[in-house]
C-alpha positions as CSV (number, residue, x, y, z in Angstrom):
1,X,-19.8,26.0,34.9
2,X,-20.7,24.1,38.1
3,X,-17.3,23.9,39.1
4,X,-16.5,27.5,38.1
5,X,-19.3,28.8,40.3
6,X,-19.4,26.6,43.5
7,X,-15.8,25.6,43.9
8,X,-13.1,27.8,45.8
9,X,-9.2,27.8,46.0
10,X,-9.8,29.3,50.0
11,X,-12.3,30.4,52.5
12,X,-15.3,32.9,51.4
13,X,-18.9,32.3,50.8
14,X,-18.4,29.3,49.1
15,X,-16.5,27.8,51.9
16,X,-19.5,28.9,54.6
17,X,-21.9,27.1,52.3
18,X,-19.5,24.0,52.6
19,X,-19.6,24.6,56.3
20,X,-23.2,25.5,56.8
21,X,-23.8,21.8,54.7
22,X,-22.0,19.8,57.1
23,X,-23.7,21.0,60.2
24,X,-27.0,21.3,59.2
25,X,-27.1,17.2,57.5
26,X,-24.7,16.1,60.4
27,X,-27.3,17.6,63.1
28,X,-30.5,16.1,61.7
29,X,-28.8,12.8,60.3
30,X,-27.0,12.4,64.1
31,X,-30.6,13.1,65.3
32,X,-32.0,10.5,64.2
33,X,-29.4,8.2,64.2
34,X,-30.5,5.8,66.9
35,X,-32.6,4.4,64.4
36,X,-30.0,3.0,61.6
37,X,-26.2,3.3,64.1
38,X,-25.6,-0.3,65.5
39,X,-25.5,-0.2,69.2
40,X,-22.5,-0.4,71.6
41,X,-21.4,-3.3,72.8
42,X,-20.2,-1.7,75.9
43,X,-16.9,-3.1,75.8
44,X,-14.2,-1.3,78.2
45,X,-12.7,0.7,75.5
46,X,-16.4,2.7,74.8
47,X,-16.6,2.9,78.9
48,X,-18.3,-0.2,79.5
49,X,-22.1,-0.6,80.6
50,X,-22.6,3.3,80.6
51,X,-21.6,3.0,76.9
52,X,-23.6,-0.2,76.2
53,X,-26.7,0.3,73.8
54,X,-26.0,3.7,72.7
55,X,-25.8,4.5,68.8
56,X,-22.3,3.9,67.8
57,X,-20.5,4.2,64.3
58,X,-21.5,8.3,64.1
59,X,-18.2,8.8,62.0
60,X,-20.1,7.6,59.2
61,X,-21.9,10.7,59.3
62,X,-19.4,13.7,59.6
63,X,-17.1,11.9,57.4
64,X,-19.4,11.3,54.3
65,X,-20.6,15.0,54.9
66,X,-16.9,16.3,54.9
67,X,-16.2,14.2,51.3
68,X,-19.6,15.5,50.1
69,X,-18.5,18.9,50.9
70,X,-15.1,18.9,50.0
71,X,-16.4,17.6,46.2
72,X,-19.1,20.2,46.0
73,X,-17.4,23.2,47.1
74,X,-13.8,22.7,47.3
75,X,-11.4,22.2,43.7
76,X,-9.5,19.3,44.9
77,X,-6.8,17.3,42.8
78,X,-5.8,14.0,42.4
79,X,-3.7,14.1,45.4
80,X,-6.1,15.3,47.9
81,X,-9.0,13.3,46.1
82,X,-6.9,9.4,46.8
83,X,-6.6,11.1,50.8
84,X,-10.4,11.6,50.4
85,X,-10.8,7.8,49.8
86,X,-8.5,6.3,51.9
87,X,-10.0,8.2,55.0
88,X,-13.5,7.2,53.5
89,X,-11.9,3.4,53.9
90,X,-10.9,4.1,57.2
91,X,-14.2,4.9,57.9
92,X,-15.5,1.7,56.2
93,X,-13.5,-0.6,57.5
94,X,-14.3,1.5,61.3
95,X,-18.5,0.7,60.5
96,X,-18.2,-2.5,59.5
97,X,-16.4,-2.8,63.4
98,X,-18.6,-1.7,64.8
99,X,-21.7,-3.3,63.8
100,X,-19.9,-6.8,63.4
101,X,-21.3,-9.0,66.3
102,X,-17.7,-9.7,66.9
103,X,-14.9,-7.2,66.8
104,X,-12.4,-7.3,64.6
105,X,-9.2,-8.6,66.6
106,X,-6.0,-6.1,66.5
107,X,-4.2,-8.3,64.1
108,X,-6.9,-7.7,61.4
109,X,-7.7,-4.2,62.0
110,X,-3.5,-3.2,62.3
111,X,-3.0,-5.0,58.9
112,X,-6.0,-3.0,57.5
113,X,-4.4,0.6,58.9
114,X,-0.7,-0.3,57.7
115,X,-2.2,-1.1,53.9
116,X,-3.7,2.1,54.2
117,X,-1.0,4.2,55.8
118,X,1.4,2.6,53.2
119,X,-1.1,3.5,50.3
120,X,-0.9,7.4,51.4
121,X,2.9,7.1,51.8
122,X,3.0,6.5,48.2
123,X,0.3,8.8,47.2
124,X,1.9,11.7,49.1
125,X,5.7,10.9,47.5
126,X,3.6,10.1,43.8
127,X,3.0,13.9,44.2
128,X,5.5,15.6,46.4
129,X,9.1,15.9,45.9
130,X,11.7,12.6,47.0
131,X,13.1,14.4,50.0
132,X,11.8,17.2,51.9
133,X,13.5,19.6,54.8
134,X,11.4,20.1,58.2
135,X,12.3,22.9,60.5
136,X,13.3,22.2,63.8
137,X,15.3,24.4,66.3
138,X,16.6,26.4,63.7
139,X,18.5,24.0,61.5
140,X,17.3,21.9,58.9
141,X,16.8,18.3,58.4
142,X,16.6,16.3,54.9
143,X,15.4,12.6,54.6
144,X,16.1,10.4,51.8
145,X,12.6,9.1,49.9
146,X,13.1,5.8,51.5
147,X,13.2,7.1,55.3
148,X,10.9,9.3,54.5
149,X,8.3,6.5,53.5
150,X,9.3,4.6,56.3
151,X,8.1,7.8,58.9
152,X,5.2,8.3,56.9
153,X,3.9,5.2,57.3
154,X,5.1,5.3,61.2
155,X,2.8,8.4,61.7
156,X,0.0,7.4,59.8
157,X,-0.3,4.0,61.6
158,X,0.6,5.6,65.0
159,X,-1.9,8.4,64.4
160,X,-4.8,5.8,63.4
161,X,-4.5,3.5,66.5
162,X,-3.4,6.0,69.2
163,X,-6.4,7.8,68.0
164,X,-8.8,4.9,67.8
165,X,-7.6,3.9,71.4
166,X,-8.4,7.8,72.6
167,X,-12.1,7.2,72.2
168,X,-12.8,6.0,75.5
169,X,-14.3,9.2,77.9
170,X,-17.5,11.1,76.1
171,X,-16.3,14.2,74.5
172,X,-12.3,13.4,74.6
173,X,-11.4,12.3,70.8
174,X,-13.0,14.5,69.2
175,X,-12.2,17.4,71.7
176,X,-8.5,16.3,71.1
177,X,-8.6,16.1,67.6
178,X,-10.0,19.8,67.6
179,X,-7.5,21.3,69.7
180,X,-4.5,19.2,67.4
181,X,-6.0,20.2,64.0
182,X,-6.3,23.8,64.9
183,X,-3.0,24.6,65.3
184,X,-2.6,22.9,61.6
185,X,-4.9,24.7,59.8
186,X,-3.3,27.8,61.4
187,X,0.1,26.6,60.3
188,X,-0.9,25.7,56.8
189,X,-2.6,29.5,56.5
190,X,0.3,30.8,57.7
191,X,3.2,28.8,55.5
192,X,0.2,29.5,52.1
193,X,0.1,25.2,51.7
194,X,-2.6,24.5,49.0
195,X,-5.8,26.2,50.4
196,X,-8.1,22.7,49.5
197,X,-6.7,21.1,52.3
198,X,-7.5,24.2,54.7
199,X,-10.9,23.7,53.3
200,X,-10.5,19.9,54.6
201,X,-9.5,20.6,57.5
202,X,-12.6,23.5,58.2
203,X,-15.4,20.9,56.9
204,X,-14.0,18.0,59.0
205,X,-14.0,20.6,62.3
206,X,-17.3,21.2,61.8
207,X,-18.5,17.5,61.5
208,X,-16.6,16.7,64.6
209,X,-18.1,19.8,66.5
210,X,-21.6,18.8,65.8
211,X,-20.8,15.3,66.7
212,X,-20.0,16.8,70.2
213,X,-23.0,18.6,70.7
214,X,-24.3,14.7,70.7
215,X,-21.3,13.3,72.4
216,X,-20.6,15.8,75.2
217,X,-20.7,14.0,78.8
218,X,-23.7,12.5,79.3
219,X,-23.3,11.2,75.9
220,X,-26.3,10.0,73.6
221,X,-24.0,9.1,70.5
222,X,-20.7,7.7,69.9
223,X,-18.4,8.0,66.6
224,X,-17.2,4.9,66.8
225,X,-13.8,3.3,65.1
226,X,-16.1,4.4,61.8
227,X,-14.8,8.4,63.4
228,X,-11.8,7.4,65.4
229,X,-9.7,5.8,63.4
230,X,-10.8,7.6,59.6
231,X,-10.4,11.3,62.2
232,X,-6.6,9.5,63.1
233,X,-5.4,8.9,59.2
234,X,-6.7,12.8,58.9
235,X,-4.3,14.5,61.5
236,X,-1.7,12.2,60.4
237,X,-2.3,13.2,56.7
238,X,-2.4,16.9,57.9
239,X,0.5,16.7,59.6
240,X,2.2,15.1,56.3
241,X,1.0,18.1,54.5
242,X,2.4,20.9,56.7
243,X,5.4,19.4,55.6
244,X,6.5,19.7,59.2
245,X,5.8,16.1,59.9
246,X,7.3,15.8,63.0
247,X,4.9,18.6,64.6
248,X,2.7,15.7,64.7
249,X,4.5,14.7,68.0
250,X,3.9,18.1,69.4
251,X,0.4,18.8,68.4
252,X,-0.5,15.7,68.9
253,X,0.8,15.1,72.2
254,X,-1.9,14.0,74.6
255,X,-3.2,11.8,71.8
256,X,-0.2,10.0,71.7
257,X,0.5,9.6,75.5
258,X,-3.0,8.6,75.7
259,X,-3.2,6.1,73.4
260,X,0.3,5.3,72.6
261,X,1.1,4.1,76.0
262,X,-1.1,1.4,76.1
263,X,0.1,0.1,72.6
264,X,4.1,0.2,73.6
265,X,2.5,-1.6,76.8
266,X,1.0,-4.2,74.5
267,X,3.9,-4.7,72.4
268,X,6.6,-4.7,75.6
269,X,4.3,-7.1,77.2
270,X,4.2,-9.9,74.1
271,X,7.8,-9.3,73.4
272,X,9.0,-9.7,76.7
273,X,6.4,-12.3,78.2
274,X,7.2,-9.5,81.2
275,X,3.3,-8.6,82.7
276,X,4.8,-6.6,85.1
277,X,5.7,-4.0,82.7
278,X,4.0,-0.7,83.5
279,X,1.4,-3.0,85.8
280,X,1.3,0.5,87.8
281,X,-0.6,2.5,85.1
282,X,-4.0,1.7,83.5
283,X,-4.3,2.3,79.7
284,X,-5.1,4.6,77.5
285,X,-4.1,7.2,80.7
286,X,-7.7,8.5,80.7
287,X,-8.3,5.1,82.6
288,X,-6.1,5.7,85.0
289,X,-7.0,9.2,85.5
290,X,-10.7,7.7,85.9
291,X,-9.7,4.8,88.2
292,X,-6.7,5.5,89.7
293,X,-6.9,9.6,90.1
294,X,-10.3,9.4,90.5
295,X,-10.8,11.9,87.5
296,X,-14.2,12.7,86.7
297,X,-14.9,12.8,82.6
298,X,-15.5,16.0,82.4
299,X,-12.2,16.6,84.4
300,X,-10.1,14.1,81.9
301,X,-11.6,16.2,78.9
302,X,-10.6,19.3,79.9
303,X,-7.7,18.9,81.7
304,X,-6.4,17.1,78.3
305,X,-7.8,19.2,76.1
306,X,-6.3,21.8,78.0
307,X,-2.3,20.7,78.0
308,X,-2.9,20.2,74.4
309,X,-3.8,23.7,73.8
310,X,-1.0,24.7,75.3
311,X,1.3,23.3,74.0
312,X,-0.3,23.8,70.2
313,X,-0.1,27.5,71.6
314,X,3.7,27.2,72.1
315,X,4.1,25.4,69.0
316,X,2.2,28.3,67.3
317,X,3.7,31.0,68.2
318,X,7.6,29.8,67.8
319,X,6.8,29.1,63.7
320,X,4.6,32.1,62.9
């Protein structure tokens, strides 16, 4: 009877009750959160002393809302409930960062995100067919299960880090992930994927716009890897379900070149023992846009936000 009566296949009343549930406990639960969210650090990655002392680790907020909601009001299946709980241990895993009095080094936290990417790769292939065709400039593409695993994995773990490393200017992640998750949902209306994980994606837009209305330049709360990194494995596993996995690239875009950069810059620099390599640019870019440009915050949030929309636009309009 419960399920009969408050769960939905797509959007109606049921959904707005979903919605109205994860902004009214994310609003009061991210107004008081000073008193149980460990404080920054104020490493450089969280903008340094500005950052230091404020309530960090908010993702544990909107994300436990958007599972709450998504169980209450959403009839999910085995498929989307395993997504549920591997974003939930992305989350985890992102708290227990951020309240350790020493961060987790990249070796131990990449290991972590790989397990996990590698644990939806299987999920999503336990439940979707071997191979799978992808649209792009009018001819079609078809991987064999193996390749296929290996690019999920590739976008998961991408998406988690170049996410995670995003989260650096007050409003930018989660005005980022907004503007790329958007363009999904619109894309999943429009191709009728399984409406559950519209509903995901509506109850974890609403967590993350609430979370701005805290986080919006000067900020007086930050999400944290607890947000970052379980809001990366989400677009990636969004993207996955589109089954246009390589729109990722596209309506993820400034994500990627944000984050990304710095992480090929990492990886060139160990490989090569070359420091030279990119010397020229700060990363993530919104540091250089900050330091080098001379950027304001607010300037770096919108003008990203901005080419992003764009190009989710363009992206948009071509498949519907």
């Amino acid at each position: 009877m419960f399920a009969h009566i408050f769960r939905t296949d797509g959007f109606g009343p049921v959904t707005i009750i979903g919605i109205a549930l994860v902004v009214i406990s994310c609003f009061f639960a991210m107004k008081r959160a000073r008193r149980f969210l460990p404080g920054d650090s104020g490493n450089d990655v969280t903008g340094g002393s500005v950052s230091k002392g404020k309530p960090t680790g908010a993702g544990i907020i909107f994300i436990i809302a958007f599972d709450v909601s998504i169980l209450l009001f959403t009839r999910i299946h085995p498929e989307l409930f395993i997504y549920m709980l591997l974003v939930s241990a992305e989350m985890i895993s992102g708290f227990l960062d951020d309240k350790a009095a020493v961060e987790w080094g990249r070796l131990k936290k990449g290991l972590f995100d790989l397990v996990i990417s590698i644990l939806f790769a299987i999920t999503y292939l336990g439940f979707n067919p071997n191979t799978f065709r992808v649209a792009v400039s009018g001819f079609t593409v078809t991987f064999p299960v193996v390749i296929y695993f290996v690019l999920i994995v590739a976008v998961c773990w991408f998406s988690i880090n170049v996410t995670n490393c995003a989260d650096g200017v007050d409003g930018l992640t989660g005005t980022l992930s907004i503007v790329t998750l958007l363009p999904m949902l619109l894309i999943m209306m429009g191709f009728e994927i399984d409406p559950a994980y519209r509903n995901a994606i509506v109850f974890m837009l609403a967590g993350i716009l609430v979370y701005l209305m805290f986080n919006a330049n000067p900020s007086k709360l930050l999400m944290g890897d607890a947000g970052s990194r379980a809001i990366g494995l989400f677009i990636a596993m969004t993207a996955v379900k589109t089954n246009h996995p390589f729109l990722y690239l596209l309506l993820a875009l400034v994500l990627l070149l944000d984050g990304g950069l710095g992480l090929i810059k990492i990886t060139m620099i160990k490989a090569t023992k070359n420091k030279a390599f990119l010397s020229n640019i700060r990363t993530p870019i919104h540091d250089h846009c900050r330091k080098v440009l001379k950027w304001s915050d607010t300037q770096v949030v919108i003008r990203f936000a901005a080419a992003q929309a764009v190009i989710a636009f363009g992206v948009v309009c071509y498949l519907l």
